[in-house]
C-alpha positions in Angstrom: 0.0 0.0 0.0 3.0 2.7 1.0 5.1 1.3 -2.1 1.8 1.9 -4.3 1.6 5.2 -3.0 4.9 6.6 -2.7 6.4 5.1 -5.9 7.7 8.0 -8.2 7.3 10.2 -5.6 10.3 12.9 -5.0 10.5 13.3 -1.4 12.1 15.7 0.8 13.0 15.4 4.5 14.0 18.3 7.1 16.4 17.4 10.2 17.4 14.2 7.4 20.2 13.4 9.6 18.2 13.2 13.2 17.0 10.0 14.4 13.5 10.3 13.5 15.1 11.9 10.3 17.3 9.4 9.1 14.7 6.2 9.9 12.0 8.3 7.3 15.2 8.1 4.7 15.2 4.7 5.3 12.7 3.4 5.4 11.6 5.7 2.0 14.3 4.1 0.1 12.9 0.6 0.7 9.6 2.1 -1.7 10.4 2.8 -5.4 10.8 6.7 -4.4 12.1 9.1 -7.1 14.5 10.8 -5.2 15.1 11.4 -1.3 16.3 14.9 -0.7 17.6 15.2 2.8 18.0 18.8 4.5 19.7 19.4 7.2 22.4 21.9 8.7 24.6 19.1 10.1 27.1 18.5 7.6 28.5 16.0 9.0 25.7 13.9 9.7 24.3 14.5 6.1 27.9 12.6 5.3 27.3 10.2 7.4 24.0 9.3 6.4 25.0 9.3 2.3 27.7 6.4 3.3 25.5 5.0 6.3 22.4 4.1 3.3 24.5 4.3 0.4 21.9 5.2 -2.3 22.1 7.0 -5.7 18.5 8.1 -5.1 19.7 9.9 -2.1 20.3 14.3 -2.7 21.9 15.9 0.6 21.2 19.9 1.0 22.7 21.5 3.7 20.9 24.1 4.9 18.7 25.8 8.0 15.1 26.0 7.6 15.4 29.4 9.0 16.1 30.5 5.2 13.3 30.4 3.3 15.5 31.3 0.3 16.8 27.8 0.7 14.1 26.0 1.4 12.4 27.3 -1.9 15.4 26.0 -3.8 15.2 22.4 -1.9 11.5 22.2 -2.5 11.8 23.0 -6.0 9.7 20.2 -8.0 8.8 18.4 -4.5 5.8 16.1 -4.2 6.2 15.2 0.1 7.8 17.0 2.6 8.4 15.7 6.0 9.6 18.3 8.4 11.8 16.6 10.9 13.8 19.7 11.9 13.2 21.2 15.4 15.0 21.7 18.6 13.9 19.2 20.7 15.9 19.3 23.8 13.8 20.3 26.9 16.7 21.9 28.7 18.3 23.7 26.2 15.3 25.4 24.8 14.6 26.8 28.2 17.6 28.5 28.3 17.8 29.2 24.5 14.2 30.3 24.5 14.9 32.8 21.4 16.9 30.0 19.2 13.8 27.7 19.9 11.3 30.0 18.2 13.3 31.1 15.6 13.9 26.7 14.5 10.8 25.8 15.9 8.2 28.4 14.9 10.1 31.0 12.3 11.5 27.8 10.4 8.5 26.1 10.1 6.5 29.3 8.9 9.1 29.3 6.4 8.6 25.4 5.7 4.7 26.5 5.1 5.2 29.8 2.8 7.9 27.8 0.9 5.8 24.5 0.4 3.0 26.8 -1.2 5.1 29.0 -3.3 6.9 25.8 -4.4 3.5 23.7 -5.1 4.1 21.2 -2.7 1.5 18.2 -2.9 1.8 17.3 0.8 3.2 18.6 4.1 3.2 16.9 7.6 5.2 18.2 10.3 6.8 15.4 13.2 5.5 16.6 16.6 5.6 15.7 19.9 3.2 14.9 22.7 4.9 17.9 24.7 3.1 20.0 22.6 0.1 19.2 24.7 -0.9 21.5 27.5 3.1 23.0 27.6 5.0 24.0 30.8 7.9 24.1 28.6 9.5 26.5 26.0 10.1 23.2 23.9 6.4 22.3 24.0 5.0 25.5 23.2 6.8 26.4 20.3 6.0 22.8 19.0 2.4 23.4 20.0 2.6 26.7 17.6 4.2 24.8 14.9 1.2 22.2 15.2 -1.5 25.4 15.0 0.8 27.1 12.4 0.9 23.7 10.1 -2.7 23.1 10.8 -4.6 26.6 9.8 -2.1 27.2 6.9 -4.6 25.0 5.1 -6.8 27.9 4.8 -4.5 29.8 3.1 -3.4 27.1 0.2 -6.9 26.5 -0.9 -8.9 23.4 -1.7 -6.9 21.9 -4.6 -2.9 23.9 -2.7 -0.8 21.9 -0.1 -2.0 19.8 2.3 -1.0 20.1 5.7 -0.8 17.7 8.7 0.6 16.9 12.3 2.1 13.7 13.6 2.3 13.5 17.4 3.9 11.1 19.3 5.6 10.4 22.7 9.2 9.5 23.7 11.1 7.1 20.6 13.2 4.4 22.2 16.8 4.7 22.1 16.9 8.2 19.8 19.5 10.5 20.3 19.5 12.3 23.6 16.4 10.1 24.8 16.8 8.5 28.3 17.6 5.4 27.3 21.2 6.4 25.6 21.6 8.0 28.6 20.8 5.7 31.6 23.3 3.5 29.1 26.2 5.7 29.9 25.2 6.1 33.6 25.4 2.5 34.3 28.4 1.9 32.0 30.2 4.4 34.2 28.8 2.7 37.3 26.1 4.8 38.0 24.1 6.2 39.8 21.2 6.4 37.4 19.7 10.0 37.6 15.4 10.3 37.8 13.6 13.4 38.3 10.8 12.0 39.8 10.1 8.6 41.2 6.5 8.8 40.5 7.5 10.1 36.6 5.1 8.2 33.4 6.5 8.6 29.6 4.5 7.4 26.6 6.9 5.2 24.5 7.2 4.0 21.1 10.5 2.1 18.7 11.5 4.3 16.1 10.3 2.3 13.2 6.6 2.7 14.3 7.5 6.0 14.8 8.8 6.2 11.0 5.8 3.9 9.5 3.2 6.3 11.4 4.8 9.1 9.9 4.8 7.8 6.1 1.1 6.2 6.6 0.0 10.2 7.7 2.1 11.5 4.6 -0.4 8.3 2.4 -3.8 9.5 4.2 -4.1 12.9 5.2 -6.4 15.3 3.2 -5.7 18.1 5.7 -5.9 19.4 8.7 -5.4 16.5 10.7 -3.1 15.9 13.8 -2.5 11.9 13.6 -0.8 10.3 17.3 -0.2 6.6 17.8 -1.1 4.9 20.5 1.9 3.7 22.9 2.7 2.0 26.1 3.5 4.0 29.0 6.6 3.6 31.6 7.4 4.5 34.6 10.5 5.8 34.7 11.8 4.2 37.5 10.8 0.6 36.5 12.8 1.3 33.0 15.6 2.5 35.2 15.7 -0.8 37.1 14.8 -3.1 34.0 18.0 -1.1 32.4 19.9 -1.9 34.9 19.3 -5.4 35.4 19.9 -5.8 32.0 23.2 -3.9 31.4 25.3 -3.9 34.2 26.1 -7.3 33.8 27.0 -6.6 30.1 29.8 -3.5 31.1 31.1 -5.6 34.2 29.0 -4.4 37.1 26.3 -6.4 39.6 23.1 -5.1 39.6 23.4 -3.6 43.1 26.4 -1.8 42.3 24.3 0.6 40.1 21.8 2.9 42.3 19.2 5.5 41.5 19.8 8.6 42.9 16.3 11.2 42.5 17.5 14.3 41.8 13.9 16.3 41.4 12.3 17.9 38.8 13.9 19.8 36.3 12.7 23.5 35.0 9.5 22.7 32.4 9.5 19.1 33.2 6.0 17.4 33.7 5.1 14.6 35.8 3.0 12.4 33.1 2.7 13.0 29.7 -0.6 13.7 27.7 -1.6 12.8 24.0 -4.4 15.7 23.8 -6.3 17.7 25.4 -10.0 17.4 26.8 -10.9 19.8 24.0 -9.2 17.6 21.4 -10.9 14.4 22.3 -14.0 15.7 21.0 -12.4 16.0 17.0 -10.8 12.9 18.0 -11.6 9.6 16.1 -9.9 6.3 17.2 -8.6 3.7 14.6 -7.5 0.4 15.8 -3.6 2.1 15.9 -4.3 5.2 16.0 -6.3 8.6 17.2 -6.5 11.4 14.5 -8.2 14.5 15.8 -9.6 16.0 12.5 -11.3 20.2 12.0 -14.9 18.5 12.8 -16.5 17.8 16.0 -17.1 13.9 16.3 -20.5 13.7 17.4 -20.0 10.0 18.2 -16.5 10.8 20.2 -14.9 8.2 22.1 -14.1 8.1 26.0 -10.4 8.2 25.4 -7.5 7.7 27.9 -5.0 9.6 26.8 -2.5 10.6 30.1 0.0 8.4 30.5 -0.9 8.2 34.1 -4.1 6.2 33.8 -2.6 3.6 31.2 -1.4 0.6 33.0 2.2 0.7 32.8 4.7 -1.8 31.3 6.2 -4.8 33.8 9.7 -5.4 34.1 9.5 -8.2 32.3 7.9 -6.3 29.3 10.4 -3.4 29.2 13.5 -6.1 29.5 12.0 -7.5 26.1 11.6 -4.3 24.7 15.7 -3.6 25.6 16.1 -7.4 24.0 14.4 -5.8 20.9 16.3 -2.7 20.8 19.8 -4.2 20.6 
């Protein structure tokens, strides 16, 4: 169904080199794509990536979506666009506040005006459930890149670009995620570092992450904002489970490794949310998936959809989900 779809297509991916990035790439190339242009301001990383897929249907543009001169020159003759790029790092946004809105916001206003100058079939921006309610500089300029993406519909007409949201929680094991970084915590002997023993995260693998972003890109007519449905964690317990599983594997016993809680950081939150209250009512639920949609659905769901009141994964389950992700 994808390869029926996106075969011919020319595609074009911003933050290419990323995590969530690069696994669109790849998993584009396995389809009978035109071209994969991949835009990003890491040069390095774009090098990387050519030699890391090693395809001729690969093009590499260095660049930064703040320059919509750029961007019009990338986008020239481009059917898809998925824009990846964003600064994503809770921390650092709050105290680069300015840098966030001029990537996060200004870059993907000039994604939008460039996509519609440049005739763009399709447009669907990667998002992040921290876009939900925000107590965080991250959040809310991701949260004004969803409502920026989503009303810009208005403006390229019935039969102009179409423009969509994915939203999704925490992706196992991507750069800067928790998961690389309890890894270096316990290889160093500890102590593992929580905020917050009590702290929930949605989580999902990368390539569902990837496959949910391409099956958006193949449905959406518009308008919508499309969010998977994932396990939750307690922190804690995947601190444990990581421990039990990789201290024996870098020479330590499990009790050698403790968790020290260190409390919350600056625009941290406790549990995570996939929408709000006001969303559930556009909301429609597939089998994998909620997509809240411009109309009220008169036959709305009763959704769970804080990762507080989903029963978390056991021990057990998050050990097979490390077993999985090595």
């Amino acid at each position: 169904m994808l390869n029926d779809y996106y075969k011919g297509k020319k595609i074009l991916v911003t933050g290419g080199s990323g995590s969530i990035g690069h696994k669109i790439v790849e998993e584009l190339l396995k389809y009978d794509v035109d071209v994969v242009r991949v835009f990003d301001n890491n040069e390095t990383a774009l090098f990387d990536l050519e030699h890391d897929l090693n395809s001729s249907k690969i093009r590499l543009f260095v660049g930064d979506i703040r320059n919509s001169k750029r961007l019009k020159t990338a986008f020239k003759d481009v059917d898809i666009v998925f824009h990846a790029a964003a600064y994503k790092h809770v921390p650092l946004c709050e105290y680069n506040p300015v840098d966030a809105v001029e990537t996060n916001v200004g870059g993907t206003q000039n994604i939008i005006e460039s996509a519609i100058y440049c005739g763009v079939e399709k447009v669907v921006l990667i998002s992040t459930d921290k876009a939900v309610s925000p107590v965080n500089v991250m959040g809310a300029t991701k949260l004004l890149a969803e409502r920026l993406m989503i009303s810009s519909n208005a403006y390229s007409g019935a039969d102009g670009t179409k423009f969509s949201c994915v939203r999704f929680g925490n992706v196992l094991n991507s750069r800067g995620s928790v998961i690389p970084l309890f890894k270096k915590q316990i290889k160093k002997g500890g102590p593992i570092t929580i905020t917050d023993e009590d702290m929930t995260r949605f989580i999902m693998h990368i390539h569902e992450a990837a496959n949910l972003i391409l099956d958006a890109g193949r449905i959406t007519e518009g308008g919508e904002i499309f969010i998977l449905k994932m396990p939750a964690v307690k922190v804690t317990d995947l601190a444990e489970a990581m421990i039990e599983y990789y201290a024996p594997k870098y020479g330590f016993n499990v009790e050698d490794i403790d968790v020290k809680i260190i409390g919350k950081r600056i625009g941290e939150k406790l549990n995570e949310e996939l929408m709000t209250a006001d969303e559930t009512l556009f909301a429609e639920e597939t089998e994998d998936l909620f997509i809240i949609r411009k109309e009220i659905n008169e036959n709305h769901p009763n959704l769970i959809y804080n990762s507080s009141e989903i029963e978390p994964l056991s021990k057990d389950e998050i050990l097979k989900v490390l077993t999985e992700l090595d």
